[in-house]
C-alpha positions as CSV (number, residue, x, y, z in Angstrom):
1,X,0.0,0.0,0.0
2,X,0.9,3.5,-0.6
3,X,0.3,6.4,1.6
4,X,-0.4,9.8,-0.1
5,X,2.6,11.6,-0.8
6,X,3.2,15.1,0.9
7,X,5.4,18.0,-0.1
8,X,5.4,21.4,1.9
9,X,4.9,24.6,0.0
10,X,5.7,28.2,1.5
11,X,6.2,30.0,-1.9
12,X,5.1,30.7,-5.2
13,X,8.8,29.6,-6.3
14,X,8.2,26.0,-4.5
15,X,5.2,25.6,-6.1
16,X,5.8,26.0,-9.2
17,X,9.9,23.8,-8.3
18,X,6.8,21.2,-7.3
19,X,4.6,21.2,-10.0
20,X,7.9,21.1,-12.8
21,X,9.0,18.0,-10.5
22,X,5.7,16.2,-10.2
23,X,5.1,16.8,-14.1
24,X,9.1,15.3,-15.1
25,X,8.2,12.2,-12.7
26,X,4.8,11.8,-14.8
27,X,4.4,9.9,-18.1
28,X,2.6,12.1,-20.2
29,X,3.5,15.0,-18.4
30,X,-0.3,16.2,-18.2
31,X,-1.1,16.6,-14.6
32,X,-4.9,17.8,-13.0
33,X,-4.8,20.0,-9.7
34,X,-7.5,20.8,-7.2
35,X,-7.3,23.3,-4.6
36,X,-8.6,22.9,-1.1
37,X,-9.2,25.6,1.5
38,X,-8.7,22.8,3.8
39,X,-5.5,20.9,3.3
40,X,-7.2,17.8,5.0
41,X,-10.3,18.3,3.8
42,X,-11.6,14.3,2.2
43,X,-11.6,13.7,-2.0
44,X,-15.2,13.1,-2.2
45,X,-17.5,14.3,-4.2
46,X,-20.7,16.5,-3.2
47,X,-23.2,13.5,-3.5
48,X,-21.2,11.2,-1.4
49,X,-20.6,13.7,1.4
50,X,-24.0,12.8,2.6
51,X,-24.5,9.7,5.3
52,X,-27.3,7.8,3.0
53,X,-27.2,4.8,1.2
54,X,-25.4,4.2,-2.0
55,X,-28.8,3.5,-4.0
56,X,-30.8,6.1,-2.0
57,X,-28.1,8.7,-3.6
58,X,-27.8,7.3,-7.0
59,X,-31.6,7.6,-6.7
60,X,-31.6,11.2,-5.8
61,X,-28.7,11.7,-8.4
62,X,-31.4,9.6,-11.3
63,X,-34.0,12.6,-10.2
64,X,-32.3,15.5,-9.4
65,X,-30.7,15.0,-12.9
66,X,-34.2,14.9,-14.7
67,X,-35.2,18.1,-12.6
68,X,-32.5,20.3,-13.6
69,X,-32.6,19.2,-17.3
70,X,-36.3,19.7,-17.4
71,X,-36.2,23.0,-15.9
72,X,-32.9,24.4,-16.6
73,X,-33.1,25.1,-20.8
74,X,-34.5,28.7,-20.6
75,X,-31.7,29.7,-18.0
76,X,-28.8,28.3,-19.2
77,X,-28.9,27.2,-23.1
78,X,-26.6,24.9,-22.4
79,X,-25.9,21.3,-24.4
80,X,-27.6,18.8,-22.4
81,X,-28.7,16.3,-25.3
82,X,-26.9,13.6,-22.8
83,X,-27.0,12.9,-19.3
84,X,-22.9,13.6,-19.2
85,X,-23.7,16.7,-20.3
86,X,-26.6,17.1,-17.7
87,X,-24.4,16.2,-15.4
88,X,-21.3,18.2,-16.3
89,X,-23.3,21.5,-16.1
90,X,-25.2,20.8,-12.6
91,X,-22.1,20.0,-11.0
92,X,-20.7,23.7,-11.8
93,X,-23.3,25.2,-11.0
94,X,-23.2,23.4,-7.3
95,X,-25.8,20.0,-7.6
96,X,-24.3,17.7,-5.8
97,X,-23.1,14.9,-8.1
98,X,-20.6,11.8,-8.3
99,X,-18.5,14.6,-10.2
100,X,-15.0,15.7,-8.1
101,X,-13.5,19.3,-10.0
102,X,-10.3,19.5,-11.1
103,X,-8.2,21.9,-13.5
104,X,-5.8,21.3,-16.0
105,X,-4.7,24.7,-14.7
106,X,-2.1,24.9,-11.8
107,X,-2.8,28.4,-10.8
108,X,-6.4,27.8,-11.4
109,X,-6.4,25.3,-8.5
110,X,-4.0,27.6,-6.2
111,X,-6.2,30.5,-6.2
112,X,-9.3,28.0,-5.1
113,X,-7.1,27.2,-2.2
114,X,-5.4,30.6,-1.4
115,X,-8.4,32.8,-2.3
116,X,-11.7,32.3,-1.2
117,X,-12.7,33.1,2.4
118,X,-14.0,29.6,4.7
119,X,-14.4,30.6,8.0
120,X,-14.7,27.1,9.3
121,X,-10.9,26.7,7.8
122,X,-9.4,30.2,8.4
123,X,-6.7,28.3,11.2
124,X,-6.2,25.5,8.9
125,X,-3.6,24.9,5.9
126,X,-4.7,24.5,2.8
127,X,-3.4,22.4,-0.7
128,X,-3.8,21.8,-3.8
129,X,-4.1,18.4,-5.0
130,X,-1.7,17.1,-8.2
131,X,-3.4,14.2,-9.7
132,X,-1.6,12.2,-12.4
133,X,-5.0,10.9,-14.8
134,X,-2.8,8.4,-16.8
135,X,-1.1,6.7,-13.8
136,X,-4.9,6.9,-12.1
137,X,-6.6,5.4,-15.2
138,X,-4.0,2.8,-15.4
139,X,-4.9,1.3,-12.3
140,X,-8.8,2.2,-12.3
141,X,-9.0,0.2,-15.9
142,X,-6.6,-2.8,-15.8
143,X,-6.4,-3.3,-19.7
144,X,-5.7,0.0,-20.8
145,X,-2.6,0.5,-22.4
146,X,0.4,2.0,-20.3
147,X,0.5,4.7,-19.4
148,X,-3.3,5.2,-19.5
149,X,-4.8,8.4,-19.9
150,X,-7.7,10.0,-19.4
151,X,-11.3,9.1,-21.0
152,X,-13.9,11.1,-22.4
153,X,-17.7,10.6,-21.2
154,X,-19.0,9.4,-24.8
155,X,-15.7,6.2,-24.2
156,X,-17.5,3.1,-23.9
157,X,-15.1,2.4,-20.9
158,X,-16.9,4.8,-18.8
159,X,-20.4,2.9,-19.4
160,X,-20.1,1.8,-15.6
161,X,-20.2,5.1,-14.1
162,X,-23.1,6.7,-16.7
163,X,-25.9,8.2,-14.8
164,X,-28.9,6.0,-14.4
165,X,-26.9,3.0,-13.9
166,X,-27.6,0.2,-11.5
167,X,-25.4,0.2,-8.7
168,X,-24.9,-3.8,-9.2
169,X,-23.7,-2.9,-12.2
170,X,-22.1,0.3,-11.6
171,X,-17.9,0.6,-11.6
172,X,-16.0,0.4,-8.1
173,X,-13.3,2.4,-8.9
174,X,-12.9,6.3,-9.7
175,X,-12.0,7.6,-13.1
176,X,-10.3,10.5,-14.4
177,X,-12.5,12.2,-17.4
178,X,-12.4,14.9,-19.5
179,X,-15.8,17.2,-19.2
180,X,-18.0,18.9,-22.2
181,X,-17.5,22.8,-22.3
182,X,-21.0,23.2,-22.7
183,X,-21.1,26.3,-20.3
184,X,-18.7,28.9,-19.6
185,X,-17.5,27.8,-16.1
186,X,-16.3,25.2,-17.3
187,X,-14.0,26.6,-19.8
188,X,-13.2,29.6,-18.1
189,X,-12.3,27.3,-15.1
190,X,-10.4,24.5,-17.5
191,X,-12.4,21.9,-16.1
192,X,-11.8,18.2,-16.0
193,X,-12.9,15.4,-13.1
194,X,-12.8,11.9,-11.4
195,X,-16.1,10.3,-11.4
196,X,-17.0,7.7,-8.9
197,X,-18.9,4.5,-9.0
198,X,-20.6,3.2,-6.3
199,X,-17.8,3.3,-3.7
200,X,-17.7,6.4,-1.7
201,X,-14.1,6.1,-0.2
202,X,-11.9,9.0,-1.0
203,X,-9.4,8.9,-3.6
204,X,-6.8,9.8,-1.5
205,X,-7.7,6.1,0.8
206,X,-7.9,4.4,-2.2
207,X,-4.7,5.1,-3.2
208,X,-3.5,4.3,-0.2
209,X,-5.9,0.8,0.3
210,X,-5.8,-0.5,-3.5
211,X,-2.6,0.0,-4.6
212,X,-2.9,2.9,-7.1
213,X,1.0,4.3,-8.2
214,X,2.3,6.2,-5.8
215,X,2.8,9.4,-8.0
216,X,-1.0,9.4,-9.5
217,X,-2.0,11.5,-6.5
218,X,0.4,14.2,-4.6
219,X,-0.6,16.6,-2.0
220,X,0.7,20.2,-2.1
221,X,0.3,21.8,1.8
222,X,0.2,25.2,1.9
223,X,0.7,26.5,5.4
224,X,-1.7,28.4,7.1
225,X,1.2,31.8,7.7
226,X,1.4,31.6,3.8
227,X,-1.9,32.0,2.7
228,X,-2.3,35.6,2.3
229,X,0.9,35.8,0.4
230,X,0.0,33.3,-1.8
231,X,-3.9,34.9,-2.5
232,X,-2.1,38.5,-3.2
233,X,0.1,36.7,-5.7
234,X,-2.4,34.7,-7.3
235,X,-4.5,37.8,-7.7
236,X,-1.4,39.9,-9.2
237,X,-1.1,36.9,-11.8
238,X,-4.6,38.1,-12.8
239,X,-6.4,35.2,-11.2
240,X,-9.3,36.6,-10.2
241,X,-13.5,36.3,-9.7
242,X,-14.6,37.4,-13.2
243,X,-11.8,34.7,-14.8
244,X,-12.6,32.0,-12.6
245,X,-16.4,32.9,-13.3
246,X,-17.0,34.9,-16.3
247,X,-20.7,36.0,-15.6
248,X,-22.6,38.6,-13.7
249,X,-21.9,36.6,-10.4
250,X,-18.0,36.3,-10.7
251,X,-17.9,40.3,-11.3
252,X,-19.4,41.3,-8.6
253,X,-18.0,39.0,-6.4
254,X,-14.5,40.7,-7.5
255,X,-15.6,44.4,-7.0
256,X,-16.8,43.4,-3.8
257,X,-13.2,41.6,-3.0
258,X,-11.4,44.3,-4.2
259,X,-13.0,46.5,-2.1
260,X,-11.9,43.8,0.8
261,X,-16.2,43.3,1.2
262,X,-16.5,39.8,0.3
């Protein structure tokens, strides 16, 4: 078994010493990041963060799907011919779903972690979790060739994990997919994810229970005495509310922030 590997970062120098370092040890070079205002806070997507059932949430997931795609047409004119699609677009706009975020962009994920206000974590680190897809894939679908890589949702590999599948015949493992950019969030925000199957468990203990490569998932701590540093930076590189959400919401959330009123 492998624990999750941990590497300490004070500055915007180590991170990015980090991220060239984790990206030389990968493959394919193509690494996913998700930042965390809590640095221990659990890999688990927003469905399976509650305490029911499996099938009771896959359930709730089967109607709360055909709800949003029912209702949502006139508000968004989004793509949502498919039930990936469907998906995709609740999950950014805050559904809860088998969908975890990630970014293919590493300052992308920083400034989620550095930059928005929890007051429940505001003594706590924070991180940004590196996830290698290929050397995750690899092990979540035995056959594929090595190194892996990640799948899009039309792949007939990810059949197991579709919505509206039966959870005795749903996947066990998590998967690393590419999204639709069938709504601006999602390109604006490079977005990419893990699905899971029917097996709530965190990625980060199923690395360490089922024998996934050590390197296909790396924590980045960010300590807590750093963290202001790290926003102001982030926001000098032009990472900021109206890029991360380019829409009426994501501007005024940044005049408000700039103003130190958020």
């Amino acid at each position: 078994m492998a624990s999750v590997k941990e590497i300490i970062v004070s500055t915007l120098p180590e991170y990015l010493e980090a991220i060239a370092e984790l990206a030389g040890d990968s493959a394919t070079q193509t690494l996913w990041y998700r930042g965390s205002r809590g640095a221990d806070y659990e890999l688990v997507p927003g469905l399976y963060r509650s305490s029911k059932s499996t099938i009771d949430l896959l359930r709730d997931e089967d109607e709360m799907l055909a709800q949003f795609r029912a209702r949502s047409e006139p508000l968004s004119g989004a793509d949502m011919t498919s039930s990936w699609a469907a998906l995709f677009v609740m999950q950014h706009y805050g559904v809860p779903t088998r969908l975890l975020d990630w970014s293919e962009n590493a300052f992308l994920a920083l400034y989620f972690a550095v930059s928005l206000p929890d007051p429940k974590k505001d003594n706590e680190d924070a991180a940004v979790w590196v996830l290698d897809p290929a050397a995750w894939n690899s092990k979540s679908f035995p056959g594929m060739k090595s190194p892996g890589r990640a799948l899009h949702a039309d792949h007939e590999s990810l059949e197991p994990y579709g919505p509206g599948r039966p959870l005795d015949n749903m996947a066990t493992e998590s998967a690393a997919i590419f999204g639709r950019y069938n709504n601006p969030r999602i390109a604006a925000q490079r977005g990419v994810f893990t699905v899971f199957g029917r097996d709530k468990v965190p990625l980060e203990k199923m690395l360490d229970e089922r024998g996934y490569p050590e390197t296909s998932l790396v924590r980045l701590r960010l300590p807590k005495s750093n963290l202001a540093t790290l926003s102001e930076q982030v926001r000098i590189l032009g990472f900021r509310e109206s890029m991360v959400y380019p829409d009426l919401v994501g501007l005024a959330k940044e005049i408000a922030a700039e103003r130190n009123l958020s």
